[in-house]
C-alpha positions in Angstrom: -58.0 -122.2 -107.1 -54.7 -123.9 -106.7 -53.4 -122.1 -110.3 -49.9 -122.2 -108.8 -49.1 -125.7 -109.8 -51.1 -125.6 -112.6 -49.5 -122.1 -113.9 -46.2 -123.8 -113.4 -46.7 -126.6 -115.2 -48.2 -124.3 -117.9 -45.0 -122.3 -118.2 -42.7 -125.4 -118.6 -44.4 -126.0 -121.5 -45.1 -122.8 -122.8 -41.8 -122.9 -125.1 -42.9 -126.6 -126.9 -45.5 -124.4 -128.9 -47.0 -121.4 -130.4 -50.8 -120.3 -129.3 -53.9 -121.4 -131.7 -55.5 -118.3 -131.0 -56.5 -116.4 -134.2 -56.6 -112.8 -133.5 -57.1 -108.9 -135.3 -54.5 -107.6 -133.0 -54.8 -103.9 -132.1 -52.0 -102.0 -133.3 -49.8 -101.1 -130.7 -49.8 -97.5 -132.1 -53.4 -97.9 -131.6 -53.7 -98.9 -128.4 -54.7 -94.6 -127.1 -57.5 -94.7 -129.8 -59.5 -98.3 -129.2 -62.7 -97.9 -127.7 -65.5 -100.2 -127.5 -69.1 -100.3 -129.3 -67.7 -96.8 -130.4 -68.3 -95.8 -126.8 -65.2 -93.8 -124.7 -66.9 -94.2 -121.5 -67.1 -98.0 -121.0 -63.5 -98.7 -119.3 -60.4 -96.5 -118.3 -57.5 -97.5 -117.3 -56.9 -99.1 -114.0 -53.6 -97.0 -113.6 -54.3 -93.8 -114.5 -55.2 -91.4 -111.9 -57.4 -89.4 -114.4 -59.7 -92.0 -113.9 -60.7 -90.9 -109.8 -61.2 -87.1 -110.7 -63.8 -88.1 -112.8 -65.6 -90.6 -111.1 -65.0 -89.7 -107.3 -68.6 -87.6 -106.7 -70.6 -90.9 -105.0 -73.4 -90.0 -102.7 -74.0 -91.3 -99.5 -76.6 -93.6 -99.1 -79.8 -92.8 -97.1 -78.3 -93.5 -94.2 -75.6 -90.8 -94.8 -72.8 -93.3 -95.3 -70.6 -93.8 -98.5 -70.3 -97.8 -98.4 -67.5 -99.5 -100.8 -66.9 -103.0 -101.3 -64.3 -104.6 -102.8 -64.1 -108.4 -103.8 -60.7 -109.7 -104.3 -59.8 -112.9 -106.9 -59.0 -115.8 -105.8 -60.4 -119.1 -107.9 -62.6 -121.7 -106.1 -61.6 -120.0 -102.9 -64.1 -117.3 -104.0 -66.6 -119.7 -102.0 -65.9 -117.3 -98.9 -66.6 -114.5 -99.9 -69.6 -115.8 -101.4 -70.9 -117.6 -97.9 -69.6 -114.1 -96.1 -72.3 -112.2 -98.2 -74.8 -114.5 -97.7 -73.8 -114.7 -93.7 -73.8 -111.1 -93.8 -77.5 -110.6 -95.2 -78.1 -113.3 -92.6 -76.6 -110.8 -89.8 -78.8 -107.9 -90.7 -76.2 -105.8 -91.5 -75.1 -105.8 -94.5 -75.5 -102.3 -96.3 -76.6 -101.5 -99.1 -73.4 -100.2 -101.2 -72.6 -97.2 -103.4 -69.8 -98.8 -105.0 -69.1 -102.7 -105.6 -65.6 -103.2 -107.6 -64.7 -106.8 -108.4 -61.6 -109.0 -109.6 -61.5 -112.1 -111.2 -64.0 -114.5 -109.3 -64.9 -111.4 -107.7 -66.2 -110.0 -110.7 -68.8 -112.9 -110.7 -69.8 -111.7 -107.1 -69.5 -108.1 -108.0 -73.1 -107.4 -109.9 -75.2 -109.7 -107.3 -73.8 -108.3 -104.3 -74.1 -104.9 -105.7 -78.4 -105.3 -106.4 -78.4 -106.9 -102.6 -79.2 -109.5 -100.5 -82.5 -110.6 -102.7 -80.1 -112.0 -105.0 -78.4 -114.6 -102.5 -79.9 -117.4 -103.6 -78.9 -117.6 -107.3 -75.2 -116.4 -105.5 -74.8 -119.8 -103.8 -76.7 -122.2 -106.4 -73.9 -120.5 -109.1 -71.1 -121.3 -106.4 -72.9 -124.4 -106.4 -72.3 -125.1 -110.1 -68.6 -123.8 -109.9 -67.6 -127.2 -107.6 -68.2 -129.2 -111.1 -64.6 -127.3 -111.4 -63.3 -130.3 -109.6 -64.2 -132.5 -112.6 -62.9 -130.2 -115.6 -60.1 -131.9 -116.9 -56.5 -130.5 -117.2 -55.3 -130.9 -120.6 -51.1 -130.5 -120.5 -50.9 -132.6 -123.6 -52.6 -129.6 -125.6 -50.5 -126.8 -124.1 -47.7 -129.4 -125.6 -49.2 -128.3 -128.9 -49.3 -124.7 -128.3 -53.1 -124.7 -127.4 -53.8 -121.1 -125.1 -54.8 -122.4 -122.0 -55.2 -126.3 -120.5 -58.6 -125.9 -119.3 -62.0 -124.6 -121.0 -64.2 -122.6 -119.2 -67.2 -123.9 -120.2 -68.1 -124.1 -116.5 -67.3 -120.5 -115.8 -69.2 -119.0 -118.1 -72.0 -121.3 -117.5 -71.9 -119.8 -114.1 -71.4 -116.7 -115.1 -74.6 -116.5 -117.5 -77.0 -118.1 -114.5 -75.6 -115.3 -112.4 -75.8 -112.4 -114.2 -79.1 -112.2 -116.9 -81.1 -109.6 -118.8 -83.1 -108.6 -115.8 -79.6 -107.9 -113.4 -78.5 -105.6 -116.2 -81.9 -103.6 -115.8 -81.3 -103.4 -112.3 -77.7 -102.3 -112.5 -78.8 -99.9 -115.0 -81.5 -98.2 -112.8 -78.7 -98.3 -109.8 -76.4 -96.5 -111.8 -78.9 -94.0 -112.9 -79.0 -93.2 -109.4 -75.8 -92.6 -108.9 -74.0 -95.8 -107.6 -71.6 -97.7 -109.3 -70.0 -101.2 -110.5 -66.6 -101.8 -111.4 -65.1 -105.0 -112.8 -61.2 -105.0 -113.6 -59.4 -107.2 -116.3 -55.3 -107.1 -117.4 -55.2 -106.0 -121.4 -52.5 -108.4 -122.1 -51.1 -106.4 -125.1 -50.7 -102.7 -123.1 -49.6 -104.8 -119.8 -52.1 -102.4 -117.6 -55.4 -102.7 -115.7 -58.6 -101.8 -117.5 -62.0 -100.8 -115.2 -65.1 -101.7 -117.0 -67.8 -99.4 -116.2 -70.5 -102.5 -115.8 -73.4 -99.8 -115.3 -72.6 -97.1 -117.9 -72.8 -100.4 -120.4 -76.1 -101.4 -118.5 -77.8 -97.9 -119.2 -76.1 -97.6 -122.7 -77.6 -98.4 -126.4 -75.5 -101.1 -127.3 -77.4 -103.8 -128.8 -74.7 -106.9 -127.3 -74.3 -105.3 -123.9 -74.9 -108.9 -122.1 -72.6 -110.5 -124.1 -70.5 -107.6 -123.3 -70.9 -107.9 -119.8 -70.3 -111.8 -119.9 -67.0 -111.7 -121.9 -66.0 -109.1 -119.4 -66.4 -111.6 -116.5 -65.0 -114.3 -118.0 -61.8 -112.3 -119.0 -61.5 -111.5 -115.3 -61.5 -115.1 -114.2 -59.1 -116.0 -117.4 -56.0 -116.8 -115.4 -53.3 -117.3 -118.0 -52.5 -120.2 -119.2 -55.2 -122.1 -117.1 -58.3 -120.4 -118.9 -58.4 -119.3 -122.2 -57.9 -115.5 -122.8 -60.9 -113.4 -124.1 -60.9 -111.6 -127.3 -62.9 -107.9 -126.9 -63.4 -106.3 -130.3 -62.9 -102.6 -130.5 -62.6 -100.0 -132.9 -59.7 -97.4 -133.6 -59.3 -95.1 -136.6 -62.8 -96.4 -138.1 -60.7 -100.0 -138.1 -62.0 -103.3 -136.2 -59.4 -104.9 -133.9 -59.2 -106.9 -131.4 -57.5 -106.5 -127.8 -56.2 -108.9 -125.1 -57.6 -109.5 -122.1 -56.8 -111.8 -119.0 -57.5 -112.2 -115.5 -58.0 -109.1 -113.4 -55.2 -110.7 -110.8 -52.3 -110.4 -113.1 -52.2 -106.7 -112.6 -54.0 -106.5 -108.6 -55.5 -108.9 -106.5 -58.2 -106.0 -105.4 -59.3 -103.4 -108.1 -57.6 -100.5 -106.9 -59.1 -97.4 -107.7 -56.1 -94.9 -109.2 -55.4 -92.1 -106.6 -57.8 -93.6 -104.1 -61.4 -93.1 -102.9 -61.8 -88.7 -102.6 -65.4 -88.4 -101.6 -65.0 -86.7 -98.8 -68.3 -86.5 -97.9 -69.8 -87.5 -94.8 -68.9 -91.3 -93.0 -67.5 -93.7 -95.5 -66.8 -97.4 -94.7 -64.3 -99.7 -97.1 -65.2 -103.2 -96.8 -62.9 -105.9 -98.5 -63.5 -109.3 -99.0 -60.3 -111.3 -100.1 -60.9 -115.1 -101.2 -57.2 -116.0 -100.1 -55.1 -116.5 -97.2 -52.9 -113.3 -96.1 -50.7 -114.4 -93.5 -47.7 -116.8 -95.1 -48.5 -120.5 -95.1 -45.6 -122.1 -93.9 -44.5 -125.5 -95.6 -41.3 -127.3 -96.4 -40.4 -127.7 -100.1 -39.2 -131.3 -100.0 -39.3 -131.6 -104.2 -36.5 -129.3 -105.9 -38.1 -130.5 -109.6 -38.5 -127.0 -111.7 -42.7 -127.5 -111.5 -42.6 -127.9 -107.7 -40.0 -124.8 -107.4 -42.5 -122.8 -109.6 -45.8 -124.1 -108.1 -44.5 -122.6 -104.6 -43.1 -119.8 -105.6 -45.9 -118.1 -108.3 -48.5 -118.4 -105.3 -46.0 -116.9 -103.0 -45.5 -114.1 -105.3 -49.5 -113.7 -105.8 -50.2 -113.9 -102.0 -47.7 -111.0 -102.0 -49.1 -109.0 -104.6 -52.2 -109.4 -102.9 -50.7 -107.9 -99.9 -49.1 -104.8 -101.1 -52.6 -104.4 -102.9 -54.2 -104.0 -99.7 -52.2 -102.1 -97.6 -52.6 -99.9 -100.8 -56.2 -100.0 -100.0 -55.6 -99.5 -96.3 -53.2 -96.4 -96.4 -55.8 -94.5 -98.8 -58.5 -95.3 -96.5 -56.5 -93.7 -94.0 -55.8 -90.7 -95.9 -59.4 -90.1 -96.7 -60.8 -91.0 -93.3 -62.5 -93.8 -94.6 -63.5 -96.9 -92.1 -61.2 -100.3 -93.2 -62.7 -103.4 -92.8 -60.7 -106.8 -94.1 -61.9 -110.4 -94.0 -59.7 -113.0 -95.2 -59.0 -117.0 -95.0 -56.7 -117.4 -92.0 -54.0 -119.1 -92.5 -55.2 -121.8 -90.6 -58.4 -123.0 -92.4 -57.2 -126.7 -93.9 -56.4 -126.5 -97.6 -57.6 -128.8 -100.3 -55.9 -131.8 -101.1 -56.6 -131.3 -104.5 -55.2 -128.4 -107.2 -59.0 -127.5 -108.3 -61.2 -128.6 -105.0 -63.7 -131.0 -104.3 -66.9 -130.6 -103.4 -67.2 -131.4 -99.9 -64.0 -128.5 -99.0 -66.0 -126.1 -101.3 -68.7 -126.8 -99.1 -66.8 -126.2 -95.4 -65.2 -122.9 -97.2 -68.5 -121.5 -98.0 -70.0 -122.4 -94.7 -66.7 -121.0 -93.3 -68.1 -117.4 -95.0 -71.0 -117.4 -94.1 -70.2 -118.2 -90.4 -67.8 -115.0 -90.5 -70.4 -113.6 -92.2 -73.1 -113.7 -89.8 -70.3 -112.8 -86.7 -69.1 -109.7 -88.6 -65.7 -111.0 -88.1 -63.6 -108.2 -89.8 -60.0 -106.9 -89.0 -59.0 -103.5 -89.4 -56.0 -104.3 -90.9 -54.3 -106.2 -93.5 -52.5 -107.9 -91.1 
């Protein structure tokens, strides 16, 4: 998506209101003892190194390699990486992967391209479904008013229920049983840190809402701030009901980075990362010195850069744990949209862009 101009515009007007959202806010002093469902093992913290010496044992595939993926945020240009996949199958390469972690529209990838290829086709018809984006209207006159975001994401989570249903819960929940494993990352607002959602220990668990679950968990990774409205997730803490904050995955990292690395160290493991966004800068002249035209260059820069340091994060621990880097990425090249959200027939070359990189194997070993 092109949030920048949009988040821009959002801030300016951020201080002509107060937000409508009504909320049980979590105690701060609380914030250690929330869990949700009454389950501790649903989501840890995206920052806390803890987190890897507990959940680092993967086993290699059948063909003796540990295969990652990672799929970055991005908005509508999350119509690559969905055409690379779909390339990819089309290639007849594309393993079969132990771990999947996703961010933001990533997150809507993550739980088809973890189950595999068979699930393509409901991939591209929900990307498909996503290009009405470019008819959502952007409502500046509510944010005026203190509304919480000045868009709905009726469309997303359309897309997101047609993409993930009862019967890729089962599946996810008989993957994780054997020992692979699907991350999806949101920002908590109120701590200010990076939550990973365990999508598969909620798949295999008794809670009686764990689709819903699942769903507000996607949609709270694609709920850029400000844009989208923010998701409400109910927890407990001291036999209390709260509820907690929670925003796009990309506020925090760009690719869900897994504290203290990847530490298998078992056999050949391959890192493959798909980023919907352009790495390289973009070079263009800022001609406008109004404050929204200042803003709407700079927040993107400052995303694109975030995204950067995130994967030559990504890169050095592969490095470290003599694990096999693979990158693909936009080039700065490919033409951009004319408009902020998209239009269809763009959407269209992107995806087809994907899926042609796709089918080549074009990867770098590098982030840059």
């Amino acid at each position: 998506m092109r949030a920048g101009a949009i988040v821009a515009a959002t801030l300016l007007l951020s201080a002509c209101g107060v937000g409508m959202l009504g909320r049980n806010a979590l105690p701060v002093e609380l914030t250690a003892d929330a869990v949700v469902a009454g389950n501790q093992t649903l989501r840890y913290w995206g920052d806390d190194p803890e987190f890897v010496a507990t959940h680092s044992s993967v086993k290699a595939g059948s063909d003796g390699i540990v295969d990652y993926l990672t799929l970055s945020g991005g908005g509508i240009n999350g119509a690559y990486g969905a055409g690379y996949l779909v390339g990819w199958t089309a290639k007849g390469t594309r393993p079969d992967f132990e771990v999947v972690t996703g961010i933001s529209v990533g997150a809507m990838m993550a739980p088809l391209a973890f189950l595999g290829p068979q699930y393509d086709g409901r991939l591209q018809a929900a990307f498909s479904t996503l290009t009405e984006q470019t008819t959502m209207r952007i409502d500046f006159i509510s944010a005026l008013f203190g509304a919480s975001s000045v868009m709905d994401n009726k469309v997303i989570l359309s897309a997101i229920r047609q993409l993930v249903d009862e019967q890729v819960i089962r599946e996810v929940a008989i993957a994780h049983r054997q020992g692979r494993r699907l991350y999806i990352g949101t920002t908590n607002l109120d701590a200010q840190r990076p939550v990973i959602w365990d999508i598969g220990a909620i798949a295999v668990s008794n809670i009686p809402n764990k689709l819903e679950l699942v769903h507000r968990i996607i949609l709270a990774s694609t709920a850029v701030p400000g844009v989208f409205p923010p998701v409400l997730v109910d927890v407990s803490a001291k036999e209390n009901a709260f509820d907690e904050l929670h925003v796009d995955g990309g506020v925090t990292q760009q690719v869900l980075l897994m504290p203290g690395g990847y530490k298998n160290g078992r056999g050949n493991q391959k890192l493959y990362v798909i980023f919907n966004g352009v790495v390289d800068p973009t070079p263009s002249n800022v001609t406008k010195l109004a404050s929204i035209d200042l803003l709407g260059r700079a927040v993107p820069t400052m995303l694109k850069y975030l995204g950067r340091a995130n994967l030559e994060q990504l890169a050095n621990t592969a490095s470290r744990n003599n694990i096999a880097f693979r990158l693909s990425a936009i080039p700065a090249d490919f033409p951009e949209s004319k408009g902020i959200l998209g239009d269809r027939a763009w959407l269209g070359q992107l995806f087809d862009f994907g899926f042609a990189n796709g089918k080549a194997g074009a990867w770098q070993n590098t982030p840059r």
